[in-house]
mmCIF entry with sequence, helices, sheets and N, C-alpha, C, O atoms, coordinates in Angstrom:
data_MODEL
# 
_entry.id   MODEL 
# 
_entity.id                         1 
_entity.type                       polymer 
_entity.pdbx_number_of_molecules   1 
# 
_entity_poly.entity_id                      1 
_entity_poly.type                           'polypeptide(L)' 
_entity_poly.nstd_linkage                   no 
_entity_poly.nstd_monomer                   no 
_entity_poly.pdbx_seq_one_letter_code       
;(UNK)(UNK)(UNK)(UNK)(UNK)(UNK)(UNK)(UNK)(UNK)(UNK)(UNK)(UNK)(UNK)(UNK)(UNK)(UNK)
(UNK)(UNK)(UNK)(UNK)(UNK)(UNK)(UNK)(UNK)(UNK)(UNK)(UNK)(UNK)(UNK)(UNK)(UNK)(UNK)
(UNK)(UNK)(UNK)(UNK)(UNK)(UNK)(UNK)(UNK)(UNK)(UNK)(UNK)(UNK)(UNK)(UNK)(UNK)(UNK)
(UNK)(UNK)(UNK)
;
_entity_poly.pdbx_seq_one_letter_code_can   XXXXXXXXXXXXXXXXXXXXXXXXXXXXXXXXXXXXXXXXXXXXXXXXXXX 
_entity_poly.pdbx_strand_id                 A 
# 
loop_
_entity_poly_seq.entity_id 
_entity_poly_seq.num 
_entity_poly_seq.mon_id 
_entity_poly_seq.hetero 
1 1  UNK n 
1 2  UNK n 
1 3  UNK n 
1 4  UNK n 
1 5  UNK n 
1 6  UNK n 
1 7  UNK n 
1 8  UNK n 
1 9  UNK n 
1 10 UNK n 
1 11 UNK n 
1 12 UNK n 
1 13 UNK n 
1 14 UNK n 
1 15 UNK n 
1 16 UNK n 
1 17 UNK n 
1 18 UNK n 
1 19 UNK n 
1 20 UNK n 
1 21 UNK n 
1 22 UNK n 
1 23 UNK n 
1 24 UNK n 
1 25 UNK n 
1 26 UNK n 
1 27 UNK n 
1 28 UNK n 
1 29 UNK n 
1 30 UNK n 
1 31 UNK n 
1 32 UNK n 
1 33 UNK n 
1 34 UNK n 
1 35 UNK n 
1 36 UNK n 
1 37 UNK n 
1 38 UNK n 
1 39 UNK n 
1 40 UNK n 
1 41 UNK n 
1 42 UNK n 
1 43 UNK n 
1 44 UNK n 
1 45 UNK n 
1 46 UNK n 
1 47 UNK n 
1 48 UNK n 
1 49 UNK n 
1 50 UNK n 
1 51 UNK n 
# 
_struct_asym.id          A 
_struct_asym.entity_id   1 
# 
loop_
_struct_sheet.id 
_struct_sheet.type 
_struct_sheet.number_strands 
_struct_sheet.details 
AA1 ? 3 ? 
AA2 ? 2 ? 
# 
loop_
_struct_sheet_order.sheet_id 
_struct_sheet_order.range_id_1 
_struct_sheet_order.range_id_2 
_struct_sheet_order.offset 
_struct_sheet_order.sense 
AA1 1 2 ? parallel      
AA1 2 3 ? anti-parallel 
AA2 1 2 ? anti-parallel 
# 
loop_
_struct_sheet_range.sheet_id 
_struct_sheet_range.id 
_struct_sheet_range.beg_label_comp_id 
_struct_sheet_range.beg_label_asym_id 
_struct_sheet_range.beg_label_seq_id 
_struct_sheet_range.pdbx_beg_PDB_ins_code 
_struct_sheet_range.end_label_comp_id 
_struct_sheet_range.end_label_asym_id 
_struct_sheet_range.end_label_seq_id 
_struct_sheet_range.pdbx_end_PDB_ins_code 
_struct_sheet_range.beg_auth_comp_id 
_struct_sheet_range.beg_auth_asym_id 
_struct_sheet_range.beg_auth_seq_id 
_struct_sheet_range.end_auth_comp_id 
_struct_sheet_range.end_auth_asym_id 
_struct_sheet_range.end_auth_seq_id 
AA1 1 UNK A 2  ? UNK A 7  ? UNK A 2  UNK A 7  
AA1 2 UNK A 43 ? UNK A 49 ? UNK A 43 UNK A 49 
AA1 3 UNK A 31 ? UNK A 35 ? UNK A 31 UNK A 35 
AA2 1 UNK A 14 ? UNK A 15 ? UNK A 14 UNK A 15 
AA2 2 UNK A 24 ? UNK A 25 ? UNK A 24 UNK A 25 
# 
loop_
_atom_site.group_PDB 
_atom_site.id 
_atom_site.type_symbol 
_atom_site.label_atom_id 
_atom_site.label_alt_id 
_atom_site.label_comp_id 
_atom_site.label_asym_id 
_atom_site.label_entity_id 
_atom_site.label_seq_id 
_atom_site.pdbx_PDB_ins_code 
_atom_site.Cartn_x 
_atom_site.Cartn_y 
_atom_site.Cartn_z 
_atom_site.occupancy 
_atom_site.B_iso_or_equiv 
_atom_site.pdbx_formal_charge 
_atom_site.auth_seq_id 
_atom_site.auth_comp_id 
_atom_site.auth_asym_id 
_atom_site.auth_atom_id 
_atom_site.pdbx_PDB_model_num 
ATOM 1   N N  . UNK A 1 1  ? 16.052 1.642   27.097 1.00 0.00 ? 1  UNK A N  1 
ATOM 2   C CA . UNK A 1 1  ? 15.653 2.024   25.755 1.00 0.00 ? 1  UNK A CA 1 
ATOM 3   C C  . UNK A 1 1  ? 15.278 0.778   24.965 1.00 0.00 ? 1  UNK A C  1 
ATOM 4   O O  . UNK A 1 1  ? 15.534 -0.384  25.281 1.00 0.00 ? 1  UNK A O  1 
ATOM 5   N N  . UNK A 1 2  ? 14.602 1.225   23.841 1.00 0.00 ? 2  UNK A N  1 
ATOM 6   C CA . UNK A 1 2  ? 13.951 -0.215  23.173 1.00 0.00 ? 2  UNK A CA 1 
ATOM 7   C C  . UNK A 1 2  ? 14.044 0.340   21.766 1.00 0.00 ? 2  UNK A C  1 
ATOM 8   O O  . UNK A 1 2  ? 13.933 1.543   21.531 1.00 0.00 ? 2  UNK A O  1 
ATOM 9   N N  . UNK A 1 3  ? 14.268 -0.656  20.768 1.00 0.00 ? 3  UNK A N  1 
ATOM 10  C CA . UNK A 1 3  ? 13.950 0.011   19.436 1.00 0.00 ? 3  UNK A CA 1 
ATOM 11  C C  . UNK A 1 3  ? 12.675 -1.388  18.794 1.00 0.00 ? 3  UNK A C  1 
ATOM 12  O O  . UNK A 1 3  ? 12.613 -2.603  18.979 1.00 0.00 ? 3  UNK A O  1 
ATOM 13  N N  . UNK A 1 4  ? 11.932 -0.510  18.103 1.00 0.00 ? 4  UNK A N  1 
ATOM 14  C CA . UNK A 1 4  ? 10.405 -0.741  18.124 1.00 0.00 ? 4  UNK A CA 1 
ATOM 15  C C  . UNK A 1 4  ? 10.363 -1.001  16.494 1.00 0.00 ? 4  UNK A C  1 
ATOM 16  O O  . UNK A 1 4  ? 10.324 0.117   15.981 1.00 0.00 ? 4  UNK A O  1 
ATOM 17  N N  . UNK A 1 5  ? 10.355 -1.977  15.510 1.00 0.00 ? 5  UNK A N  1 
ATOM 18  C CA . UNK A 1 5  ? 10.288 -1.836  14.071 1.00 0.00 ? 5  UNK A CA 1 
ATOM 19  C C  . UNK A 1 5  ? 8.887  -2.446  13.709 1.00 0.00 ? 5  UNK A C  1 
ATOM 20  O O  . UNK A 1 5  ? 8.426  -3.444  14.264 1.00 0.00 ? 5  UNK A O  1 
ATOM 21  N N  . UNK A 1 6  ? 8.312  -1.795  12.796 1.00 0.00 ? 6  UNK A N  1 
ATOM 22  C CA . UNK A 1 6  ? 6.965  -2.119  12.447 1.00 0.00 ? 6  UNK A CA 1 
ATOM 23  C C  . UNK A 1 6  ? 6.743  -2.386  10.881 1.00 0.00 ? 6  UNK A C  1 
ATOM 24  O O  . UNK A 1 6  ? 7.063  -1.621  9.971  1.00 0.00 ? 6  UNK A O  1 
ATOM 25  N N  . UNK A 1 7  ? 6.010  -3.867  10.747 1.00 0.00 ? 7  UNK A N  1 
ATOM 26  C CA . UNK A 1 7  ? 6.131  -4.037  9.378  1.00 0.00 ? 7  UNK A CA 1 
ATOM 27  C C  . UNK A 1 7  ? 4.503  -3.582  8.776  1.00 0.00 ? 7  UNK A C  1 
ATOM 28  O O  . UNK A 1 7  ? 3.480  -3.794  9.428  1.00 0.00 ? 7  UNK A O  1 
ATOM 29  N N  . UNK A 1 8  ? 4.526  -2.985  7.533  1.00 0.00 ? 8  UNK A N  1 
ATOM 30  C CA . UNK A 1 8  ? 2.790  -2.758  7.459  1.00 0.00 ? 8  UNK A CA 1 
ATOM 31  C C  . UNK A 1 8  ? 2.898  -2.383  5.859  1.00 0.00 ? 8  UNK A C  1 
ATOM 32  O O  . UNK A 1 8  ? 3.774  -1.743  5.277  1.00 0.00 ? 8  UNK A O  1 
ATOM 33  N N  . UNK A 1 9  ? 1.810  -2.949  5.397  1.00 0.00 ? 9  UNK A N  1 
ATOM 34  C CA . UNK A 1 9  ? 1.263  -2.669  4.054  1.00 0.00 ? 9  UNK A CA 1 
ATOM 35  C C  . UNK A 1 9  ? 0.221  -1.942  3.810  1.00 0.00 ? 9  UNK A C  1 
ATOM 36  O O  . UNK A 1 9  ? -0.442 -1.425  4.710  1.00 0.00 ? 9  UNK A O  1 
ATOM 37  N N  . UNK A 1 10 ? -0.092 -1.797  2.312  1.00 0.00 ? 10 UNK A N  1 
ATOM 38  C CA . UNK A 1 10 ? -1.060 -0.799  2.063  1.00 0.00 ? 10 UNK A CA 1 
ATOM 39  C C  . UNK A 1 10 ? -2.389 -1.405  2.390  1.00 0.00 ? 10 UNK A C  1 
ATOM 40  O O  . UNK A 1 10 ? -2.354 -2.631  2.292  1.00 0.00 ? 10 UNK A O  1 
ATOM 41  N N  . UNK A 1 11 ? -3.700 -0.857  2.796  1.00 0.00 ? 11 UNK A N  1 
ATOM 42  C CA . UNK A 1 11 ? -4.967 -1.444  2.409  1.00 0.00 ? 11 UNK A CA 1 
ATOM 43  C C  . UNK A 1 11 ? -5.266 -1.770  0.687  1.00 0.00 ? 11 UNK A C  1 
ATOM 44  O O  . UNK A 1 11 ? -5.356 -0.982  -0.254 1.00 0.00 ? 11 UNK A O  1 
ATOM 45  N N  . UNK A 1 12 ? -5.363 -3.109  0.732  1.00 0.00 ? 12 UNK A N  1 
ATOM 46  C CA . UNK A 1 12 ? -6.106 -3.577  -0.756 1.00 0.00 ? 12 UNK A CA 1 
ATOM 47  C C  . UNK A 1 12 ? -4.583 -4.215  -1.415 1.00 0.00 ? 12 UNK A C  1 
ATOM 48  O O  . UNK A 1 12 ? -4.314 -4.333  -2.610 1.00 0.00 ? 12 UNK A O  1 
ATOM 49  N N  . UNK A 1 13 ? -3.780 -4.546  -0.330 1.00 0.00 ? 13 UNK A N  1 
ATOM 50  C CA . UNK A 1 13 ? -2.370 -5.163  -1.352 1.00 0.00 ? 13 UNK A CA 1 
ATOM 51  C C  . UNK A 1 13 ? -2.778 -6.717  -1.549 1.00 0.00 ? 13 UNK A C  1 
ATOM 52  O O  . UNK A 1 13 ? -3.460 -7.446  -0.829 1.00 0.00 ? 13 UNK A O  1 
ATOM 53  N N  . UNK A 1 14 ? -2.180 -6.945  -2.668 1.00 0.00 ? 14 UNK A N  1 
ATOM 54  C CA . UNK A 1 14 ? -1.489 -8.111  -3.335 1.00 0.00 ? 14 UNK A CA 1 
ATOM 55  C C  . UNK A 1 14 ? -0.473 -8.857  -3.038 1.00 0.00 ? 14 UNK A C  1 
ATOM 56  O O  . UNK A 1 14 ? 0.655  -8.401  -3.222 1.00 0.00 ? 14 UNK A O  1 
ATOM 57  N N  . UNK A 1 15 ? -0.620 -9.941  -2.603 1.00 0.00 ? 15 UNK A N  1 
ATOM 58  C CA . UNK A 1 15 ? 0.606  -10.759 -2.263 1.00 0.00 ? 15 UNK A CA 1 
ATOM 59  C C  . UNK A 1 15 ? 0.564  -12.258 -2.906 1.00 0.00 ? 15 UNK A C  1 
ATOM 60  O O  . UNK A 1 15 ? -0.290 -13.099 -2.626 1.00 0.00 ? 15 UNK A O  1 
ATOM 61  N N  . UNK A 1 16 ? 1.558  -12.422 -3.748 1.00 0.00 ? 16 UNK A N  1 
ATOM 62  C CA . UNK A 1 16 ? 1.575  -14.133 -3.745 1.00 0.00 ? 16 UNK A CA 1 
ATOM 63  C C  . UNK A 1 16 ? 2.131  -14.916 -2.711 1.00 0.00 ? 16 UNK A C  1 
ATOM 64  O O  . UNK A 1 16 ? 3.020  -14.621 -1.912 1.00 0.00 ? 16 UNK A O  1 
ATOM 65  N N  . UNK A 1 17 ? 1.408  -16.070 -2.855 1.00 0.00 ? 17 UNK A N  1 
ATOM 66  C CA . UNK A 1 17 ? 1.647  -17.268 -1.929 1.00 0.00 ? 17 UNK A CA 1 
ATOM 67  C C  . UNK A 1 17 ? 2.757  -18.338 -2.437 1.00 0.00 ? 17 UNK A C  1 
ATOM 68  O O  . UNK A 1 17 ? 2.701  -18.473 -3.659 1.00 0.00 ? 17 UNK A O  1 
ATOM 69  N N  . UNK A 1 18 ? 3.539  -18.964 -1.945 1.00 0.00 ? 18 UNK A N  1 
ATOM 70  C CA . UNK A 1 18 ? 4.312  -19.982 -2.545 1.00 0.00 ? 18 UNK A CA 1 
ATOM 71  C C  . UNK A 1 18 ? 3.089  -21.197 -2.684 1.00 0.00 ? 18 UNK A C  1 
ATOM 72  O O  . UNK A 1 18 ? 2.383  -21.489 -1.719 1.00 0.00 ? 18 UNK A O  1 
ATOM 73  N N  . UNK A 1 19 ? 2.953  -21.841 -3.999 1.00 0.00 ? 19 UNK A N  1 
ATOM 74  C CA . UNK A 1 19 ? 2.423  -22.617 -4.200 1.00 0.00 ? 19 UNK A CA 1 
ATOM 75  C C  . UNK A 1 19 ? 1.022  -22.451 -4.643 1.00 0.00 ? 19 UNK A C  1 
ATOM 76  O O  . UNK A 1 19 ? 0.391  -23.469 -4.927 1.00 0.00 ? 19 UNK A O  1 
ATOM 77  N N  . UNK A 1 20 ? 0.453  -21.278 -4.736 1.00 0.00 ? 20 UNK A N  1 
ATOM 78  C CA . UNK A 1 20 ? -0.705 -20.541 -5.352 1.00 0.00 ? 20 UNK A CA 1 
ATOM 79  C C  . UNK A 1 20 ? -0.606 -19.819 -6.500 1.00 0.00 ? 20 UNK A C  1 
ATOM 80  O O  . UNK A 1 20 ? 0.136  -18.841 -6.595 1.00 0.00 ? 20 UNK A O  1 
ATOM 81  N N  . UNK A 1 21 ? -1.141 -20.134 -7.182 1.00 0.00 ? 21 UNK A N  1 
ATOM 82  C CA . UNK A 1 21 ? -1.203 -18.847 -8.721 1.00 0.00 ? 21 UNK A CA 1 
ATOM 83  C C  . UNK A 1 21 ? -1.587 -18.096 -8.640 1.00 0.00 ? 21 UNK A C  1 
ATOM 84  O O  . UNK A 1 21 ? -2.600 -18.067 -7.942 1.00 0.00 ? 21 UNK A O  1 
ATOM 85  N N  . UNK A 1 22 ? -1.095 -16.807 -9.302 1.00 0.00 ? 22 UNK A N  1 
ATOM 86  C CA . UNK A 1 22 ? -1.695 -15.700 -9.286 1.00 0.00 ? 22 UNK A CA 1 
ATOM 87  C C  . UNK A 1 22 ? -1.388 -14.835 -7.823 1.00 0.00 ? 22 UNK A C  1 
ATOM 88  O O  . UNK A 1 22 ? -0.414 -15.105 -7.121 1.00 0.00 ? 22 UNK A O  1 
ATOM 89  N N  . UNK A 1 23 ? -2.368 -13.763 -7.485 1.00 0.00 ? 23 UNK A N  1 
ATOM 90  C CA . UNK A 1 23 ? -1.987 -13.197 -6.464 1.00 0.00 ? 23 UNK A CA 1 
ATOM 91  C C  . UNK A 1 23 ? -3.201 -12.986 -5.815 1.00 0.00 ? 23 UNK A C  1 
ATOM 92  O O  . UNK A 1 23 ? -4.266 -13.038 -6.430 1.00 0.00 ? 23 UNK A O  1 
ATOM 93  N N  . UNK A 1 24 ? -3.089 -12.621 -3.951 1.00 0.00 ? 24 UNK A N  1 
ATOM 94  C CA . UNK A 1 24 ? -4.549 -13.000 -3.347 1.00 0.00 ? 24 UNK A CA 1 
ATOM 95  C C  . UNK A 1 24 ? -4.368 -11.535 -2.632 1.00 0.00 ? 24 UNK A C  1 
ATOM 96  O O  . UNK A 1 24 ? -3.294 -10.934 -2.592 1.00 0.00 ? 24 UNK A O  1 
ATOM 97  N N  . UNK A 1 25 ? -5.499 -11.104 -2.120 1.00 0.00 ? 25 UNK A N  1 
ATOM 98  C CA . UNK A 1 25 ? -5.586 -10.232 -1.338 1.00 0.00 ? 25 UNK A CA 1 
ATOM 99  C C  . UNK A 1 25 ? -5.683 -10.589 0.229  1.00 0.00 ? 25 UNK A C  1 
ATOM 100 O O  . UNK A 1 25 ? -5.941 -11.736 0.595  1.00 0.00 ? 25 UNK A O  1 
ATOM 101 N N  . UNK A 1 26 ? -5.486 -9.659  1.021  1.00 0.00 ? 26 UNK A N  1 
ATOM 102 C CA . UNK A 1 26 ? -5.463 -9.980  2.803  1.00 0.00 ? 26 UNK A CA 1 
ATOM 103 C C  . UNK A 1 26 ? -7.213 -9.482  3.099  1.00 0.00 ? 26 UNK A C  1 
ATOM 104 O O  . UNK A 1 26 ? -7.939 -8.555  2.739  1.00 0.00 ? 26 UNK A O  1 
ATOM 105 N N  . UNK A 1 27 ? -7.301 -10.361 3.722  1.00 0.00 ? 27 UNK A N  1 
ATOM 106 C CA . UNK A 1 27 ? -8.873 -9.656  4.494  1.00 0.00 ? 27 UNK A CA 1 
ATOM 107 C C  . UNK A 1 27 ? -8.733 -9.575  5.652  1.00 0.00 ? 27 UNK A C  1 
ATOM 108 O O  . UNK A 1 27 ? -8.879 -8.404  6.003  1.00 0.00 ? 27 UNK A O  1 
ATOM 109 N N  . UNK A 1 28 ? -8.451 -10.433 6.710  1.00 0.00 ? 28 UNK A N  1 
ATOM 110 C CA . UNK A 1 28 ? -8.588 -10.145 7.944  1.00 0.00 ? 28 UNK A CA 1 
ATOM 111 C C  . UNK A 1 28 ? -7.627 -10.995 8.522  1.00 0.00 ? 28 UNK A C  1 
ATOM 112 O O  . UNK A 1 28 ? -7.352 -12.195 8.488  1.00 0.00 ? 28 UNK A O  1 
ATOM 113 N N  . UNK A 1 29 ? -6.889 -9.203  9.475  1.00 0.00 ? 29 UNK A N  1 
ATOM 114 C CA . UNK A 1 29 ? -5.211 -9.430  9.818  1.00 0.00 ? 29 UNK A CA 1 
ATOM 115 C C  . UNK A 1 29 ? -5.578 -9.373  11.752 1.00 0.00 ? 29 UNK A C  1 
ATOM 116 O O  . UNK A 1 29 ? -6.657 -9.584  12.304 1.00 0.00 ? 29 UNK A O  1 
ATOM 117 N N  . UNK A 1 30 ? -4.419 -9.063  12.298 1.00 0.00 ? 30 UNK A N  1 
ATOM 118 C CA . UNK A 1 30 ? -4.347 -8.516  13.306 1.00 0.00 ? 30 UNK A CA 1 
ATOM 119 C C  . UNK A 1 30 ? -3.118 -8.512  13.747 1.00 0.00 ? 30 UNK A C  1 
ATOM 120 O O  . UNK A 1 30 ? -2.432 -9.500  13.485 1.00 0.00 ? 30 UNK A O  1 
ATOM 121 N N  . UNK A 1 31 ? -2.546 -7.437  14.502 1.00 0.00 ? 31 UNK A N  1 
ATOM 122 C CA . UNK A 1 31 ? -1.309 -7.153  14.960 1.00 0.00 ? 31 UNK A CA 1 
ATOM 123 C C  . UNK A 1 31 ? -0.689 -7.951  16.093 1.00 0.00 ? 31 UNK A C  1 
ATOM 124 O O  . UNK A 1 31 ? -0.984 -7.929  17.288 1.00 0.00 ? 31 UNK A O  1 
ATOM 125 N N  . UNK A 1 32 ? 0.288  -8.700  15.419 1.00 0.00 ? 32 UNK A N  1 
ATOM 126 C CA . UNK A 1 32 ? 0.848  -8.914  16.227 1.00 0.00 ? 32 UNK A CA 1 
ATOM 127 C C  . UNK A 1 32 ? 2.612  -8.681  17.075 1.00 0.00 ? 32 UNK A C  1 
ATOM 128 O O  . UNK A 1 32 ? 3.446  -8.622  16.171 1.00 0.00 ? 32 UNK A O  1 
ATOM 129 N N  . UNK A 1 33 ? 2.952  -8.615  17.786 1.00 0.00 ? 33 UNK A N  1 
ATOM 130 C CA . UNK A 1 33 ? 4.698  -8.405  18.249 1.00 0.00 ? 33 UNK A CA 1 
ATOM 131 C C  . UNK A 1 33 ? 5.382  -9.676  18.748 1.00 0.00 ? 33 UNK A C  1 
ATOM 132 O O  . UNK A 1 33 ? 4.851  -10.450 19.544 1.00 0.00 ? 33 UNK A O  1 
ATOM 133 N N  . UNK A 1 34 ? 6.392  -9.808  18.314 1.00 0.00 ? 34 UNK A N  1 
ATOM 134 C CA . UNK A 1 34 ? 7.563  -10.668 18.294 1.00 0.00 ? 34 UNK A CA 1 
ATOM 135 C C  . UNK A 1 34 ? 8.490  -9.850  19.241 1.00 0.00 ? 34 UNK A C  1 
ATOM 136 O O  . UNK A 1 34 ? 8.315  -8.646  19.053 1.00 0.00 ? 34 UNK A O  1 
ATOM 137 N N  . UNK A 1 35 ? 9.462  -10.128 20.243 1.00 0.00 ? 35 UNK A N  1 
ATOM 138 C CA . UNK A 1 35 ? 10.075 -10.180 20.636 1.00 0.00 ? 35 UNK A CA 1 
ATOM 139 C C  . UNK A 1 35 ? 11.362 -10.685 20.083 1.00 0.00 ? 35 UNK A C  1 
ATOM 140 O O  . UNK A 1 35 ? 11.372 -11.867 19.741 1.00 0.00 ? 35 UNK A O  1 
ATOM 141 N N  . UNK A 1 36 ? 12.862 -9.719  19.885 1.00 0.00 ? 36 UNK A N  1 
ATOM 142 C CA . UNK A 1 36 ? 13.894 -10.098 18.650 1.00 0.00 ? 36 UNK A CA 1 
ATOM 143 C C  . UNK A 1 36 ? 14.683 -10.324 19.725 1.00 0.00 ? 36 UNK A C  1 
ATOM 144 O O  . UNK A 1 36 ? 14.437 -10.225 20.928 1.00 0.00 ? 36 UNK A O  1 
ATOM 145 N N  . UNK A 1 37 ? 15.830 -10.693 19.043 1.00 0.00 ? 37 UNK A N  1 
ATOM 146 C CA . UNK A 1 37 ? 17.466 -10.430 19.358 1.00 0.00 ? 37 UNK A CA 1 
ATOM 147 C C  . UNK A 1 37 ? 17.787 -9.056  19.984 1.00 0.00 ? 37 UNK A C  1 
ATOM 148 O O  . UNK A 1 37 ? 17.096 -8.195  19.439 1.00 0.00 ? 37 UNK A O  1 
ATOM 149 N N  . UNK A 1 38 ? 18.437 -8.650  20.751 1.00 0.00 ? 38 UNK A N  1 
ATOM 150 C CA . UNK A 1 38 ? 18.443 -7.244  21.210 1.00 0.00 ? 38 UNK A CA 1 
ATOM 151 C C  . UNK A 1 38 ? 19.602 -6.855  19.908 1.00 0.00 ? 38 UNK A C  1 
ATOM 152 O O  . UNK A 1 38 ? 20.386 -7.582  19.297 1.00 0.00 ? 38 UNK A O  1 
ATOM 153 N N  . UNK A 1 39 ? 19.201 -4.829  19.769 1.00 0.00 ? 39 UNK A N  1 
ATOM 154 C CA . UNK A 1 39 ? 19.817 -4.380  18.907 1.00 0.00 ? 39 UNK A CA 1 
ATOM 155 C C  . UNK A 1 39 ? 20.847 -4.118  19.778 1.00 0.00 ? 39 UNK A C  1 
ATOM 156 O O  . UNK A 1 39 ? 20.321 -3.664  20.794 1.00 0.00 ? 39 UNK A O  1 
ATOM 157 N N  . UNK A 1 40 ? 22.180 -4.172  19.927 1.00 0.00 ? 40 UNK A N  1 
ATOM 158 C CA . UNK A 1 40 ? 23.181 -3.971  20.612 1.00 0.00 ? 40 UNK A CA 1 
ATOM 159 C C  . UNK A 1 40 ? 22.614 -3.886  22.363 1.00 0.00 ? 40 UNK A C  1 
ATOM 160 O O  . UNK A 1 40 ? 22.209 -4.941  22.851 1.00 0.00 ? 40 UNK A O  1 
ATOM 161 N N  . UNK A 1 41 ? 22.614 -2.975  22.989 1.00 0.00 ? 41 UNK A N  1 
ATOM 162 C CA . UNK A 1 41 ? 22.389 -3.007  24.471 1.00 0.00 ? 41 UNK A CA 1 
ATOM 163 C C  . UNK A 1 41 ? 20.792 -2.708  24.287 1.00 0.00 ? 41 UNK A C  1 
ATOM 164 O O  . UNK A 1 41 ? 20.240 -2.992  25.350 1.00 0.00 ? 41 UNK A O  1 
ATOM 165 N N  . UNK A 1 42 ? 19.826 -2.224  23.292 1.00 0.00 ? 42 UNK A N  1 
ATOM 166 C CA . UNK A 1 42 ? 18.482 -1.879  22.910 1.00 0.00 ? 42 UNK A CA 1 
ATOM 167 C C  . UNK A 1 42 ? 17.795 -3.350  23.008 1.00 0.00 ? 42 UNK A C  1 
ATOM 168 O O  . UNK A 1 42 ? 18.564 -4.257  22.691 1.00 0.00 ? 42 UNK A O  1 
ATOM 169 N N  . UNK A 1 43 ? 16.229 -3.830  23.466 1.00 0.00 ? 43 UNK A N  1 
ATOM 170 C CA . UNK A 1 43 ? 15.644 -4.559  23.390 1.00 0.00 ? 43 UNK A CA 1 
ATOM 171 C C  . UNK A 1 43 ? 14.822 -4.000  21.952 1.00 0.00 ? 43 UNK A C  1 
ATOM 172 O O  . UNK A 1 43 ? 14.390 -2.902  21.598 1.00 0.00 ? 43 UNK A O  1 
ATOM 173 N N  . UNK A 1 44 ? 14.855 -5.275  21.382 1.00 0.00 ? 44 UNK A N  1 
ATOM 174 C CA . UNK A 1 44 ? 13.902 -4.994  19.903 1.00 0.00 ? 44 UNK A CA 1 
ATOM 175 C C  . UNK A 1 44 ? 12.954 -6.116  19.987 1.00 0.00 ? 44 UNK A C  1 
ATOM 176 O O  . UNK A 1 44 ? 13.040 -7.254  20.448 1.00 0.00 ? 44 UNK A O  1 
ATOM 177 N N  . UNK A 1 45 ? 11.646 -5.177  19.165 1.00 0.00 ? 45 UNK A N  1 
ATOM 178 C CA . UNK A 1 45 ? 10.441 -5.562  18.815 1.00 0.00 ? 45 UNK A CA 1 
ATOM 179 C C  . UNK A 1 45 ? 10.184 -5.399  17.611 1.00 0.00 ? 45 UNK A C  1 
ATOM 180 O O  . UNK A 1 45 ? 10.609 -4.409  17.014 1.00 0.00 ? 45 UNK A O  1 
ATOM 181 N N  . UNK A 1 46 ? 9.362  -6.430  16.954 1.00 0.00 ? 46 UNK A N  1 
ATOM 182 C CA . UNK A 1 46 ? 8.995  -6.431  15.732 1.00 0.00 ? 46 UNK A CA 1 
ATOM 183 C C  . UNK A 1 46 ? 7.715  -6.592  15.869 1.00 0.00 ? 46 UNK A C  1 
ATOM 184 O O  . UNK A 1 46 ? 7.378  -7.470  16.663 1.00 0.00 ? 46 UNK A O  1 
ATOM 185 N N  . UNK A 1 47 ? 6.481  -5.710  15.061 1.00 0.00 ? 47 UNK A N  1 
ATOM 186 C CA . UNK A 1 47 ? 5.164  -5.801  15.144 1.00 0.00 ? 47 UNK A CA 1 
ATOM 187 C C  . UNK A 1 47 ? 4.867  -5.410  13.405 1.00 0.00 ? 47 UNK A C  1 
ATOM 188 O O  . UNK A 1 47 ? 5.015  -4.467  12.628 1.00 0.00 ? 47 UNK A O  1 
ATOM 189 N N  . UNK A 1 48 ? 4.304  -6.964  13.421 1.00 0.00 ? 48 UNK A N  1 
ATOM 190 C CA . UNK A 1 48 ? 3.030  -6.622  11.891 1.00 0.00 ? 48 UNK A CA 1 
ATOM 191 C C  . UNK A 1 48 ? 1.964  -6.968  12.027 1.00 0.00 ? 48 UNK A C  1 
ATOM 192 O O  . UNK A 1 48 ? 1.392  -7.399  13.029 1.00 0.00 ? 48 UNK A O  1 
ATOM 193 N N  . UNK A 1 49 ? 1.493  -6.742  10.648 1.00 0.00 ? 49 UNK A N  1 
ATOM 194 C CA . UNK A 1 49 ? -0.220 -7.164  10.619 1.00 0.00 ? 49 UNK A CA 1 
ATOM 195 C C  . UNK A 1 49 ? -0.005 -8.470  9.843  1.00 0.00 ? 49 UNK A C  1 
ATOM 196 O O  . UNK A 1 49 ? 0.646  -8.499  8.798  1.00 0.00 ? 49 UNK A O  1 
ATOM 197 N N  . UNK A 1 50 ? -0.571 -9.536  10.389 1.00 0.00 ? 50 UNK A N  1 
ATOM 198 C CA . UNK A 1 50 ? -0.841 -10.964 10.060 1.00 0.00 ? 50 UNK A CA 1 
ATOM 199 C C  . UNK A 1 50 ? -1.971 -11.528 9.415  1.00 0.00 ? 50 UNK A C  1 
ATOM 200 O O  . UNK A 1 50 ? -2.839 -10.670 9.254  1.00 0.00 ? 50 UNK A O  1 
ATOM 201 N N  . UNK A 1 51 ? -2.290 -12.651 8.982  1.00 0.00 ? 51 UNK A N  1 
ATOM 202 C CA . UNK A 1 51 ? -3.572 -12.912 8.318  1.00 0.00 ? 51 UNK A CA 1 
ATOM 203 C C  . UNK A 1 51 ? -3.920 -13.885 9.659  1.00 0.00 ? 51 UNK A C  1 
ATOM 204 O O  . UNK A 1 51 ? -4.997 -14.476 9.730  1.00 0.00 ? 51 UNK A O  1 
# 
């Protein structure tokens, strides 16, 4: 068994940057997966969308 967590935002979000003013938008992401710590005897994955 595996437990699978997925991080994801809206289309057209806002995010600030440390060290940037104001707030920027994402244009072009792509998914990627991380490989975690296992959740107890479960292998875990973490997958988001990246810039």
């Amino acid at each position: 068994m595996e437990l699978h967590i997925k991080v994801d935002f809206a289309e057209g979000a806002t995010f600030a940057y440390l060290g940037v003013e104001g707030v920027c938008k994402v244009h072009d992401t792509r998914e990627k997966t991380w490989g975690y710590r296992n959740f107890f005897q479960y292998r875990c994955y973490i997958t988001a969308r990246v810039p």
